[in-house]
ChimeraX commands (.cxc) that place a marker at each C-alpha (Angstrom):
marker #1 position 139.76,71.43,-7.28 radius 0.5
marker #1 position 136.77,70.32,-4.94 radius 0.5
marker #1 position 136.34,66.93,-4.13 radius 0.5
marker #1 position 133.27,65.70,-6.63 radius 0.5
marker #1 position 130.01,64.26,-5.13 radius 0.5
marker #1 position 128.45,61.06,-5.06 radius 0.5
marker #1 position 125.94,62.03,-7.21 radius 0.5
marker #1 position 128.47,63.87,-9.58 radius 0.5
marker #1 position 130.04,60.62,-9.34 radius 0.5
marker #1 position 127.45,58.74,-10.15 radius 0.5
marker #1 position 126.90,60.92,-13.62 radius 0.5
marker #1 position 130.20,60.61,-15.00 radius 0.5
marker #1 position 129.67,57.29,-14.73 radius 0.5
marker #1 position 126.65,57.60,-16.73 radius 0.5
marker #1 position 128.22,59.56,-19.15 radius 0.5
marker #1 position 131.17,56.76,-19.37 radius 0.5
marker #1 position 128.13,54.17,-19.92 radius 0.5
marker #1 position 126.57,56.27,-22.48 radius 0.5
marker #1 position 129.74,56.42,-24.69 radius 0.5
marker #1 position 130.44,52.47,-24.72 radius 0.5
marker #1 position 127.05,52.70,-26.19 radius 0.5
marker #1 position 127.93,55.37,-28.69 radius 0.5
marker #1 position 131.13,58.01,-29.35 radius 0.5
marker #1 position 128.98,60.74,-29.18 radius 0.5
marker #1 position 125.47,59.47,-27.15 radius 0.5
marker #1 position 122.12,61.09,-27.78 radius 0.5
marker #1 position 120.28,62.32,-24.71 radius 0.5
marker #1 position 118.20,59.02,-25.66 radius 0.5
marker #1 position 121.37,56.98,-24.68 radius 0.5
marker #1 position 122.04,58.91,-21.65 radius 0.5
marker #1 position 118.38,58.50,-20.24 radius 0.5
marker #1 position 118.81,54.56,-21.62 radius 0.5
marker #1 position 122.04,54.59,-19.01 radius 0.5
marker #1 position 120.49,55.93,-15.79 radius 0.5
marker #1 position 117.77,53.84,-16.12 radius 0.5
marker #1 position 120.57,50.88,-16.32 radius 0.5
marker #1 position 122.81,52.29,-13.56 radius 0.5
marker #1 position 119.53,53.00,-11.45 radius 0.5
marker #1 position 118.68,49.30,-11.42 radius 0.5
marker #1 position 122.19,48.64,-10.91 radius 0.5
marker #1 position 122.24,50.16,-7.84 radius 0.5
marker #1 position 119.05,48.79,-6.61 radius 0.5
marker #1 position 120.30,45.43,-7.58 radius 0.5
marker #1 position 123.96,46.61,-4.76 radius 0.5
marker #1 position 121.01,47.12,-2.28 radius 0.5
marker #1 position 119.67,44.19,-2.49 radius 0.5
marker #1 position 122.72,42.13,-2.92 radius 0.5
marker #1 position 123.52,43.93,0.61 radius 0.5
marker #1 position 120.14,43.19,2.26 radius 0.5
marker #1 position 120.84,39.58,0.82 radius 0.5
marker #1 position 124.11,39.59,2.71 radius 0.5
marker #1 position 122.91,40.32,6.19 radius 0.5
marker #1 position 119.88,38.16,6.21 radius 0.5
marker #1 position 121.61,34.72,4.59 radius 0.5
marker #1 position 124.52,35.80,7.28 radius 0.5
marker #1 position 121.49,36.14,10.60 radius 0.5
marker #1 position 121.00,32.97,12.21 radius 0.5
marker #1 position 117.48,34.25,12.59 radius 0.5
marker #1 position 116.81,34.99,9.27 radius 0.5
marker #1 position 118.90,32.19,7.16 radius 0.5
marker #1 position 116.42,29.54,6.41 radius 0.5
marker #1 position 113.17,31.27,6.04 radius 0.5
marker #1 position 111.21,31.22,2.79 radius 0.5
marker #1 position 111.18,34.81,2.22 radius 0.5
marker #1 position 115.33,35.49,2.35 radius 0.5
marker #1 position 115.68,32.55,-0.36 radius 0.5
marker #1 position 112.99,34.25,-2.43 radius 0.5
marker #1 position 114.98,37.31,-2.22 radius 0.5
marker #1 position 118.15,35.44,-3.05 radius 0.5
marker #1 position 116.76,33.97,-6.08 radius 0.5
marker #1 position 114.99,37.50,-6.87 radius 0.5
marker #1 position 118.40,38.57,-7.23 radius 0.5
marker #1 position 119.53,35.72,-9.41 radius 0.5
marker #1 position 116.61,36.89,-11.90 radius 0.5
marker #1 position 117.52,40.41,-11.53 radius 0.5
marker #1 position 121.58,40.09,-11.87 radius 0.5
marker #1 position 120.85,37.58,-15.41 radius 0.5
marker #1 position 118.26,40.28,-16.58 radius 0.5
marker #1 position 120.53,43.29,-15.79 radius 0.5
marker #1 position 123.33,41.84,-17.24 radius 0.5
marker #1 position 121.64,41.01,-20.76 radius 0.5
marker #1 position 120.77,44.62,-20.85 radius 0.5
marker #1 position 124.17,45.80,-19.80 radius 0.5
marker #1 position 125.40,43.42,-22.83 radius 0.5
marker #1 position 122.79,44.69,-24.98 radius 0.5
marker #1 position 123.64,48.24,-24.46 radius 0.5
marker #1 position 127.10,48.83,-24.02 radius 0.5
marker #1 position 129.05,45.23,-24.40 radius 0.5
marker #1 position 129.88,44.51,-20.66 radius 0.5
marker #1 position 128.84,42.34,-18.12 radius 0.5
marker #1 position 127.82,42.20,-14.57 radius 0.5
marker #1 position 130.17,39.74,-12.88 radius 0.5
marker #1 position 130.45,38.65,-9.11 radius 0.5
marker #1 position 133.61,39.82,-7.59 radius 0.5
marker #1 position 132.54,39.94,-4.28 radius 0.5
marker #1 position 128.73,39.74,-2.62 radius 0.5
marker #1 position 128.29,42.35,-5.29 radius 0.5
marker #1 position 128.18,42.41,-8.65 radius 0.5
marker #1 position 130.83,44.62,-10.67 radius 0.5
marker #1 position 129.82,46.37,-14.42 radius 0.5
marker #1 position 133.19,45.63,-17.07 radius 0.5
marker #1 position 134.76,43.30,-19.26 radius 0.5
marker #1 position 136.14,39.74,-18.62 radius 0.5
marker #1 position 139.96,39.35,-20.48 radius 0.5
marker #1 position 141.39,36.39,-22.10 radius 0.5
marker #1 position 143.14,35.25,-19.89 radius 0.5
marker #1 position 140.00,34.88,-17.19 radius 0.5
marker #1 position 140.53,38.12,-15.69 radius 0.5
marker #1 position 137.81,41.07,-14.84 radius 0.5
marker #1 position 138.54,44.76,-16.05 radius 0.5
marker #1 position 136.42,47.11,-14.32 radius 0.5
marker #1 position 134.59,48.97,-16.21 radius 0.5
marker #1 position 132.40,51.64,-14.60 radius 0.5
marker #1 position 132.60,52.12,-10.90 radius 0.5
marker #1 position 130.31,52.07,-8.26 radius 0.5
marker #1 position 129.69,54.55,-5.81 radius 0.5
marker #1 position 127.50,54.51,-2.69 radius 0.5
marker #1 position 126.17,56.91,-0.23 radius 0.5
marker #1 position 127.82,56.28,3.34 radius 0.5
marker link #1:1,2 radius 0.2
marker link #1:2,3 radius 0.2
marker link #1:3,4 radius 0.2
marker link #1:4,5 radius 0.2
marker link #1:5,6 radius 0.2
marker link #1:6,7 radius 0.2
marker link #1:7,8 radius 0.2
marker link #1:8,9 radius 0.2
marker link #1:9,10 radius 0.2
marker link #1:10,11 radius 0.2
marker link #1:11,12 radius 0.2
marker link #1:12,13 radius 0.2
marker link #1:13,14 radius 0.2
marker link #1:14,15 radius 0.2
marker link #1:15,16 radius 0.2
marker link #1:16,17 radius 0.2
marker link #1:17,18 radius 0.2
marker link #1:18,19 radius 0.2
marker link #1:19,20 radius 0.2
marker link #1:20,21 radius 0.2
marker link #1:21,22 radius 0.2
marker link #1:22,23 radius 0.2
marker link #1:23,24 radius 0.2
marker link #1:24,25 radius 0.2
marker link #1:25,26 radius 0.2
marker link #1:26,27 radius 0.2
marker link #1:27,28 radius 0.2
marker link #1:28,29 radius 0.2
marker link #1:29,30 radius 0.2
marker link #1:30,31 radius 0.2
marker link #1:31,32 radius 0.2
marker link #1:32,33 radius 0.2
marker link #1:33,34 radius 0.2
marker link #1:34,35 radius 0.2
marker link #1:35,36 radius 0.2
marker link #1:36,37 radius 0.2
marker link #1:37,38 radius 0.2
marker link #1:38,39 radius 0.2
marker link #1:39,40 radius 0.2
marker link #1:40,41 radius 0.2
marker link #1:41,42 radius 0.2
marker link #1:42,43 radius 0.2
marker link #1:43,44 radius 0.2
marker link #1:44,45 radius 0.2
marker link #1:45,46 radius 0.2
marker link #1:46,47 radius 0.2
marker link #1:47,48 radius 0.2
marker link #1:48,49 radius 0.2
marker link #1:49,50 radius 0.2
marker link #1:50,51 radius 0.2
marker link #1:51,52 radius 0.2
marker link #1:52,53 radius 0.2
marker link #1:53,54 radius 0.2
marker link #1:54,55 radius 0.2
marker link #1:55,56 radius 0.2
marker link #1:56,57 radius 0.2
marker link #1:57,58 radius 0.2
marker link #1:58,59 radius 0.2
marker link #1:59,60 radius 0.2
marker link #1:60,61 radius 0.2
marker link #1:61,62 radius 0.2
marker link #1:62,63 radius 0.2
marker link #1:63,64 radius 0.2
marker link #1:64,65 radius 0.2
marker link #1:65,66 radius 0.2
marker link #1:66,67 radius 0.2
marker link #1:67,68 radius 0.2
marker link #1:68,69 radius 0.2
marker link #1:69,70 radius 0.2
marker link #1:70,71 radius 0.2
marker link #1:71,72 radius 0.2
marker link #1:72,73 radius 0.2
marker link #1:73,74 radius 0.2
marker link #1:74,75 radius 0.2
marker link #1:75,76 radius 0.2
marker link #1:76,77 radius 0.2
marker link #1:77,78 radius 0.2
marker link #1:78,79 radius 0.2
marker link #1:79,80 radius 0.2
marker link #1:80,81 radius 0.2
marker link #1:81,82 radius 0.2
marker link #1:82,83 radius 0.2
marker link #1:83,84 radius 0.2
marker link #1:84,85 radius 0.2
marker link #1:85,86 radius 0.2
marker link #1:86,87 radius 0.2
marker link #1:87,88 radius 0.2
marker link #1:88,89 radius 0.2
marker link #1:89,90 radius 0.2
marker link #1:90,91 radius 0.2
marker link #1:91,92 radius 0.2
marker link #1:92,93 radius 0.2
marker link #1:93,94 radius 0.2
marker link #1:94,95 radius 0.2
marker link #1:95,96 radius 0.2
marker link #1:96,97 radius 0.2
marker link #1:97,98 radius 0.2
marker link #1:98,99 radius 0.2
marker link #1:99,100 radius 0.2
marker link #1:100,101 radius 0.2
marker link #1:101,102 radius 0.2
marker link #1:102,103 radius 0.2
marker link #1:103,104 radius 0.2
marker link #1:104,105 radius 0.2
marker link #1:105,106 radius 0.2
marker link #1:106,107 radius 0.2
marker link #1:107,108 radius 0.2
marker link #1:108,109 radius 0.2
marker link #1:109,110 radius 0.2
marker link #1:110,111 radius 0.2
marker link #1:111,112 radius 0.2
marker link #1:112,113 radius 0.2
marker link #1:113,114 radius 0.2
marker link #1:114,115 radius 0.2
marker link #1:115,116 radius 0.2
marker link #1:116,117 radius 0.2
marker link #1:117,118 radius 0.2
marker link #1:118,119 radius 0.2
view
């Protein structure tokens, strides 16, 4: 069996999205789970961007990286009400980026739906 691609990756993880949303989604759901998993990803890149400019002695202080820090802040609460909304998980922090799942009882985060990047 070939080795899948990112992007086939990327829609089975869709599809997984789409059917904590429903057993059997409509192509409404589907379209209603890239849009979430789009911004998801956008929200990785900027976490990343984030990363390298609060870690650049050039760059740490200025006005515009902690704009884009708390642009993220609003973005991550937003994205994460939606994920709730949708499907019943959460975006959590595991990391300098956030992770889509389910937080146990006993404190714990269960992964959910995995991310996958281009290289």
């Amino acid at each position: 069996m070939a080795k899948m691609t990112i992007a086939q990756c990327r829609e089975r993880e869709v599809h997984r999205l789409a059917e904590y949303h429903a057993n059997d989604p409509s192509l409404e759901d589907i379209d209603k789970a890239w849009y979430l998993m789009n911004s998801f990803y956008r929200l990785c890149g900027l976490c990343e961007r984030n990363l390298y400019l609060a870690n650049d002695v050039r760059t740490a202080n200025l006005k515009s990286t902690k704009e884009s820090e708390d642009r993220e802040y609003k973005w991550y609460k937003r994205l994460s009400k939606q994920f709730e909304d949708f499907a019943g998980v959460t975006l959590t922090y595991c990391g300098y980026m956030p992770s889509i799942g389910s937080l146990n009882e006993h404190g714990g985060f269960s992964e959910k739906i995995s991310r996958y990047f281009y290289n």
